[in-house]
N, CA, C and O of each residue as an XYZ file, in Angstrom:
296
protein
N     110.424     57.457    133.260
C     109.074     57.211    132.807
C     108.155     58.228    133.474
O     108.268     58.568    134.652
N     107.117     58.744    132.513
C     105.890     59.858    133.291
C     105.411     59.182    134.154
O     105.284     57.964    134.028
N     105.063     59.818    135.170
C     104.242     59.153    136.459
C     103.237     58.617    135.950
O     102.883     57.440    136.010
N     102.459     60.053    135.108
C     100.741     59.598    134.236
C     100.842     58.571    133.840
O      99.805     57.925    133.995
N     102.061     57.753    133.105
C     101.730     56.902    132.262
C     102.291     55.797    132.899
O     102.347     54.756    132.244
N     102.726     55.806    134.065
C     103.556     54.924    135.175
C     102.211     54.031    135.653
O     102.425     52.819    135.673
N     100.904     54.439    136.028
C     100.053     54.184    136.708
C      99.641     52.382    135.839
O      99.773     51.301    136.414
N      99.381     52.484    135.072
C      99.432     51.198    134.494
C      99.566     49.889    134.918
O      98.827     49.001    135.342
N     101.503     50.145    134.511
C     102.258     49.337    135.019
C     102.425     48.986    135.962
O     102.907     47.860    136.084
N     102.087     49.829    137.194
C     101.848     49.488    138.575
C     100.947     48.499    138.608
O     101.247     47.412    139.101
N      99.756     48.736    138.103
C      98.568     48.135    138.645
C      99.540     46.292    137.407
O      99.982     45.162    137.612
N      99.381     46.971    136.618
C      99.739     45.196    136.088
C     100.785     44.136    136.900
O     100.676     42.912    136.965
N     101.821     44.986    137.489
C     103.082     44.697    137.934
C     102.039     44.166    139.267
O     101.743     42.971    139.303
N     101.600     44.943    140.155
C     101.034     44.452    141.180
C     100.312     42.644    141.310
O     100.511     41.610    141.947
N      99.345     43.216    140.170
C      98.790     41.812    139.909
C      99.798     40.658    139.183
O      99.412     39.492    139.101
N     100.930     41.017    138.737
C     101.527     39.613    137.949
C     102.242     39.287    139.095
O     102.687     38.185    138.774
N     102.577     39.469    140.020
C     103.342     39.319    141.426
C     102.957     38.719    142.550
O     103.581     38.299    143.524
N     101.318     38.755    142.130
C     100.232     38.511    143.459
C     100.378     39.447    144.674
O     100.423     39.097    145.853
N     100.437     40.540    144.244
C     100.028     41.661    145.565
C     101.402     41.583    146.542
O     101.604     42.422    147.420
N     102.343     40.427    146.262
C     103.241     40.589    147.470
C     104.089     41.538    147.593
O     104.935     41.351    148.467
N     104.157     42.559    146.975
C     105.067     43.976    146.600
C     104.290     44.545    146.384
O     103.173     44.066    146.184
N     104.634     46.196    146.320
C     103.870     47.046    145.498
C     105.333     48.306    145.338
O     106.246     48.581    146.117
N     105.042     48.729    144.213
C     106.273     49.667    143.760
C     105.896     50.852    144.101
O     104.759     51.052    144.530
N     106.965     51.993    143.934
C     107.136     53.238    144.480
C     107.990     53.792    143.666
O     109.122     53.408    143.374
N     107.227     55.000    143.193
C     107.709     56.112    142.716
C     108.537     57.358    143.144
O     108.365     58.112    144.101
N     109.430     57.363    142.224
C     110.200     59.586    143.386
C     110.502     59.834    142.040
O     111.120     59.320    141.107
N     109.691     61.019    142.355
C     109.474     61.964    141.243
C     111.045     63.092    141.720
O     111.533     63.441    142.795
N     111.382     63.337    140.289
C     113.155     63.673    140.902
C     113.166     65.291    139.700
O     114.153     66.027    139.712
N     111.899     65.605    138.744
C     111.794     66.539    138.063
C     110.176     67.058    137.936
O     109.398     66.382    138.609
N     109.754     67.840    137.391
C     108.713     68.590    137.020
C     108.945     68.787    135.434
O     109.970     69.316    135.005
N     107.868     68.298    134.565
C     108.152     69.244    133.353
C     106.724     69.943    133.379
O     105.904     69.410    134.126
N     106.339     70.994    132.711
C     105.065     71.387    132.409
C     104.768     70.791    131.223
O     105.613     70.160    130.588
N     103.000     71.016    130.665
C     102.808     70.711    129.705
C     102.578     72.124    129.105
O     102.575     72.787    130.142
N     102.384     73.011    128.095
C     102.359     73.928    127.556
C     101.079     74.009    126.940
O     100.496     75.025    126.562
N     100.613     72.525    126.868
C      98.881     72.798    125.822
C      97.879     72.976    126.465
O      97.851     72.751    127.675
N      96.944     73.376    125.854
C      95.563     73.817    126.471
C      94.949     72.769    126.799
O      94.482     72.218    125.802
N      94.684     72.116    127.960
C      93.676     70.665    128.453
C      92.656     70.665    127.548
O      92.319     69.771    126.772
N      91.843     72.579    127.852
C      90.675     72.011    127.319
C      90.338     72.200    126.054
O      89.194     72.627    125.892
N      91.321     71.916    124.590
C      91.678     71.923    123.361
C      91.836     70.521    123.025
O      92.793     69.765    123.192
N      90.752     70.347    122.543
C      90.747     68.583    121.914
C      92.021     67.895    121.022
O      92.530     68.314    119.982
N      92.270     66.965    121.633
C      93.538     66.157    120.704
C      94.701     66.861    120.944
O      95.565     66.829    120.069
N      94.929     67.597    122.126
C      96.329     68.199    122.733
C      96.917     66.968    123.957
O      96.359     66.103    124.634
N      98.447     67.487    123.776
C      98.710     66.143    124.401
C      98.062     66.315    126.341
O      97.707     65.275    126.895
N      98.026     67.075    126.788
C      97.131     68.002    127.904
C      96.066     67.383    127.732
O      95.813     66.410    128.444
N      95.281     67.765    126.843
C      93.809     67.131    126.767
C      93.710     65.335    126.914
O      93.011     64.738    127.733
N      94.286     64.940    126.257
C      94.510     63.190    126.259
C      94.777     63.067    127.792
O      94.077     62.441    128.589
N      95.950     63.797    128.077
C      96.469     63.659    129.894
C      95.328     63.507    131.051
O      95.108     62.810    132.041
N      94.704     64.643    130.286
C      93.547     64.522    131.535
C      92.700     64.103    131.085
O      91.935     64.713    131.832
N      91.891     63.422    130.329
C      91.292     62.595    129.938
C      91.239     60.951    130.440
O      90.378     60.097    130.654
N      92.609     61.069    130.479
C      93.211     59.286    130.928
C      92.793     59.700    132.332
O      91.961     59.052    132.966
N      93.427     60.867    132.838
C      93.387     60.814    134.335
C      91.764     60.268    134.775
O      91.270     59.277    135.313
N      91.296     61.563    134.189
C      89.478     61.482    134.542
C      88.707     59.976    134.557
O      87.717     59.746    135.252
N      89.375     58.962    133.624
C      88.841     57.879    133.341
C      89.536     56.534    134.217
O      89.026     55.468    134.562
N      90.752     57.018    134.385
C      91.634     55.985    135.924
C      90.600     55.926    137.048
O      90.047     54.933    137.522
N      90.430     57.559    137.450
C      89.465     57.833    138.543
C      87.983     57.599    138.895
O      87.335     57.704    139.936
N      87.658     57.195    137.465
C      86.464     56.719    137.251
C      85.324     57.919    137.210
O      84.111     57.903    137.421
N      86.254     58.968    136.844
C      84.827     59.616    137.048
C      84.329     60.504    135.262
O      85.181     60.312    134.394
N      83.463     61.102    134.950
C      82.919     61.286    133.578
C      84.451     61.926    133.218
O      85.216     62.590    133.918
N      84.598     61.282    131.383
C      85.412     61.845    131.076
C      85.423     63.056    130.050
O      86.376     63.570    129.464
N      83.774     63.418    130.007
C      83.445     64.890    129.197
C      83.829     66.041    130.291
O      83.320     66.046    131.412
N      84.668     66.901    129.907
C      84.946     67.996    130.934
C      83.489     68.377    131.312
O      82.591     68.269    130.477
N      83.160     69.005    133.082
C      81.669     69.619    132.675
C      82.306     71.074    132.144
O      83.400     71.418    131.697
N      80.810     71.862    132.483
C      80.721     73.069    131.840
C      80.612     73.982    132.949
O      79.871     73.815    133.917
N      81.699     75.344    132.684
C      81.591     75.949    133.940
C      80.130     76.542    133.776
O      79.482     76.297    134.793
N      79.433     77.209    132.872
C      78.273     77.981    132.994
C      77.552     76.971    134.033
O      77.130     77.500    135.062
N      77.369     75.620    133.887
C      76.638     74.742    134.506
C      76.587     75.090    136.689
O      75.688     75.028    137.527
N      78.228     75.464    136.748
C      78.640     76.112    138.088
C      78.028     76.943    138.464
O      77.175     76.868    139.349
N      78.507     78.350    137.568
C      78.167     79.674    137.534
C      76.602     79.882    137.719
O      76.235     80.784    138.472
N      75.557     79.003    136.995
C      74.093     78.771    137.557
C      73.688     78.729    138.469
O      72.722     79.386    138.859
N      74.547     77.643    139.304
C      74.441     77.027    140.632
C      74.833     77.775    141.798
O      74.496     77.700    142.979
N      75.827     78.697    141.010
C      76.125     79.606    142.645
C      75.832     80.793    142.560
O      76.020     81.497    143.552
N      75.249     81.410    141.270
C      74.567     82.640    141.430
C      72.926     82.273    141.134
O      72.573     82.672    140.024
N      72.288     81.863    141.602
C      71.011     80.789    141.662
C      70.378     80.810    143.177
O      69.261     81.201    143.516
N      71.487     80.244    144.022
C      71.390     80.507    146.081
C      71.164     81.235    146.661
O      71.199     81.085    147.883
């Protein structure tokens, strides 16, 4: 099973158990993904999308120009 998509089940597994376990992963391969993240509706793009939204944080990529402002701006 993908780790990415492992995260889930952890958290459900945790809670149907009442916290008295918690599971563990070993990652035993690497695959790459080949698609462009930031190419809408690639399986890459969905990937990090989920990630961004586990973590709680915005799940619109920002914008690098938005950076590039900020540090040639100082």
């Amino acid at each position: 099973m993908p780790v990415a998509e492992s995260t889930c089940l952890t958290d459900d597994l945790i809670v149907l158990i009442n916290y008295q376990a918690f599971s563990q992963f070993v990652l035993n391969h690497w695959k790459t993904i080949d698609d462009d993240p930031l190419e809408i509706d690639t399986k890459a793009n969905k990937l990090l999308l989920n990630i961004r939204k586990k973590i709680v944080i915005r799940p619109q990529l920002p914008n690098v120009n938005d950076y590039l402002e900020k540090v040639f701006t100082l």
